[in-house]
N, C-alpha and C positions, 0 to 999 in steps of 0.2 A: 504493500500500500504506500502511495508516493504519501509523502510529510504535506500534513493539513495546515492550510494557513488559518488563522484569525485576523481578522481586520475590523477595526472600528472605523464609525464613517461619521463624519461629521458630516450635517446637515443643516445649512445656512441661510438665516433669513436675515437680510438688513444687518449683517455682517456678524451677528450672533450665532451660534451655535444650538439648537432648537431642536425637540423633537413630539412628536403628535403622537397619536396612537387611531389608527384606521387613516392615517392621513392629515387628521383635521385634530383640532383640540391642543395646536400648538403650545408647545411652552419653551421659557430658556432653558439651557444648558450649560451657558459658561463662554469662555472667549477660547476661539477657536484654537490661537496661537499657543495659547497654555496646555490649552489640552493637547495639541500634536506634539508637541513637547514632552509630556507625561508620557503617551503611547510609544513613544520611541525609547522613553527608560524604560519602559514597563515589559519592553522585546515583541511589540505588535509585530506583526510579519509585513505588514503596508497599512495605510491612510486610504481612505477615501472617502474625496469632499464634494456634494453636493449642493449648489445652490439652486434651494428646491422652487424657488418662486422665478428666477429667470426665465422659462418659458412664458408664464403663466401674466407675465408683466411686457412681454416683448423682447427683453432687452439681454446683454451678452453678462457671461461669465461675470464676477468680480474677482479681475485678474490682478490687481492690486495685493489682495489678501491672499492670494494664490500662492503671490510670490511670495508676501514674507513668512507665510507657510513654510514653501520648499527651501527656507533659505535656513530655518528650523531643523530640519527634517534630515537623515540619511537612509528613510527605507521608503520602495515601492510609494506615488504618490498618484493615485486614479482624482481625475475631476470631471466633473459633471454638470450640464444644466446651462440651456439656450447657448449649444455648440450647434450650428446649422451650416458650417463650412468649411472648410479644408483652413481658410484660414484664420478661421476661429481658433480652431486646435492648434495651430503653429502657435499664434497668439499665448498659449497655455504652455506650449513648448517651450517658449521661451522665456518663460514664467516660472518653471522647474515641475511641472505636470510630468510625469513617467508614461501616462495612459490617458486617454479621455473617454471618459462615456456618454454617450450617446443614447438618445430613447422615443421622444415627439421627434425627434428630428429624422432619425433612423426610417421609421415608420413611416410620415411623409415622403420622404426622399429616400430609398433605402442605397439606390447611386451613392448616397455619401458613403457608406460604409463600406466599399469599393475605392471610390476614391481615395481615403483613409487609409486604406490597407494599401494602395498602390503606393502613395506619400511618403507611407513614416510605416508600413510592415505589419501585418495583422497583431503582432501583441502589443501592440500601441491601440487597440481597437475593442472597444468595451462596451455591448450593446447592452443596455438594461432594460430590463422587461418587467413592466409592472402589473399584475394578474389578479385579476379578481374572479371568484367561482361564482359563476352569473348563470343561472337555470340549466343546471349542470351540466355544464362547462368552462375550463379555463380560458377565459378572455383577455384580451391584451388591453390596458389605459394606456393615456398618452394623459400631457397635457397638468403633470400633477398626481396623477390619480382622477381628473375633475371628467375626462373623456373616454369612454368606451367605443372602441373600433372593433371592425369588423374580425377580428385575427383573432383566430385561434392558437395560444401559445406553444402549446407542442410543436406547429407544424410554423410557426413563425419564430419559431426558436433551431428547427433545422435552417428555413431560410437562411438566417442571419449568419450561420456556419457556413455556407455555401458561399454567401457576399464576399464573405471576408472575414468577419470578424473572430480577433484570438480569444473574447471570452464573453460569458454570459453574467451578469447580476439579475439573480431573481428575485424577485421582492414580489411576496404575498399580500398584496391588501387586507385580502381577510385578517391575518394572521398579528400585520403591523402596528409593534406597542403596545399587545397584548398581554405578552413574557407568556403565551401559554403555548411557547414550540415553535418548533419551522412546520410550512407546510411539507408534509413529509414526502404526501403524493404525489402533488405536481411537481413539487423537487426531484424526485426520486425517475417522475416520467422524462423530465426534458433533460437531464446528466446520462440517463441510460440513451436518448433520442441522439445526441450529439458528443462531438468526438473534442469539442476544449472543454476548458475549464467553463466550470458554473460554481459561482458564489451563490451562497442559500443566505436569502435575507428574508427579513419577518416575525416575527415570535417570541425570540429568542429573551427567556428569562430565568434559564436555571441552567447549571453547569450538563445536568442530564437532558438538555436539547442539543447540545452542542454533540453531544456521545450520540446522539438517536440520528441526527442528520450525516452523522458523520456512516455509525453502521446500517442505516437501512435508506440511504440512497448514495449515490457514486458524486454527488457536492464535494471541490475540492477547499473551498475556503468557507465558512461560518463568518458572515456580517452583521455587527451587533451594535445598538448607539448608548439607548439611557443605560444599559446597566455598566456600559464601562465608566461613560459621564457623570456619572451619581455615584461611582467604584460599587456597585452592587457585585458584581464579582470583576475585582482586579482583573488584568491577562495573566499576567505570572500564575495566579491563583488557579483562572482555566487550563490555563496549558500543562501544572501540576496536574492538574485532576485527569485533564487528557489522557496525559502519561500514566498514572497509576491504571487505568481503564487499557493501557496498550493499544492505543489508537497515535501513530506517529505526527508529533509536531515538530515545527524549528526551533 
């Protein structure tokens, strides 16, 4: 079994650090900078920051705070939120981004995600797929969470393998700021469905979600915000318990 990353994600709104549960019901979290600071003594495996209202408002990245993130930072750096072109992401490149993710835009345009992978090489290339169980079936949002599209995630989740893209972020709606698990299902469907990495985001609020996603679907990274934000469980602490459980971390 290849070594599981954990990765916390910062999610940013109006340059704070924020997180919701189902999407909505926002709250603070802290200053972003401090926190990626903490996750990097703490042996996170990578960062990943989303600025969750940039679609949703029109407007590009906050590549300002980007940078003095990655200027923080020496591990894996994913960013996300109103990237809609090739030079959007340079823009992040140049900013100390590692990877960019992609998702309203993907979906609109799925060309970018090509383009992307021509650019700068498919593991620079991070489609996130945001899934909500809608009359039983997993459906793909865009837009937030706030838009329901036509796509069905399994089979929009091969797509995005085929574009180009080096990896998946699944994010459960149902599941999200819950702490009650990853979707195990849908997780477990689109990691068996395709041949990169899939991060499992959603649920996640007990060291034994991390063990369940890791053995009952093929998810190679676990994505988790309020309980490392809040140190509800430290990383050091998870990745102990990992290892006592015999499940490979770094």
């Amino acid at each position: 079994m290849l070594k599981k990353r954990i990765i916390p994600c910062l999610d940013i709104k109006n340059g704070r650090t924020v997180k919701g549960v189902n999407f909505v019901d926002i709250k603070d979290a802290g200053d972003p900078i401090e926190l990626a600071k903490q996750y990097v003594k703490d042996g996170a495996d990578e960062l990943v920051f989303l600025d969750i209202t940039a679609t949703l408002e029109n407007r590009k990245t906050l590549v300002d705070l980007v940078e003095k993130i990655a200027q923080e930072i020496n591990i894996p750096f994913t960013v996300g939120g109103g990237i809609s072109t090739v030079e959007d992401a340079l823009a992040l490149i140049k900013a100390g981004a590692d990877k960019v993710s992609i998702n309203s835009s993907a979906v609109k345009n799925p060309q970018l995600i090509t383009d992307l992978k021509n650019r700068f090489g498919s593991q620079f290339v991070v489609v996130a797929i945001d899934t909500k169980h809608v009359n039983d079936t997993w459906k793909v949002f865009t837009k937030g969470g706030t838009h329901e599209t036509e796509l069905e995630t399994v089979a929009w989740a091969k797509e995005v393998e085929k574009l180009g893209a080096g990896e998946i972020l699944l994010t459960s709606m149902n599941n999200d700021g819950t702490k009650a698990g990853f979707a195990l299902d849908i997780t477990n469907s689109v990691s068996k469905a395709v041949n990169i990495p899939v991060i499992a985001s959603g649920g996640a609020g007990k060291e034994v979600h991390f063990k369940d996603v890791f053995t009952k679907t093929e998810a190679s990274a676990g994505l988790a915000a309020s309980i490392f934000h809040f140190a509800e469980i430290p990383v050091p602490q998870l990745k102990q318990y990992l290892k006592e459980q015999n499940i490979p971390v770094r």
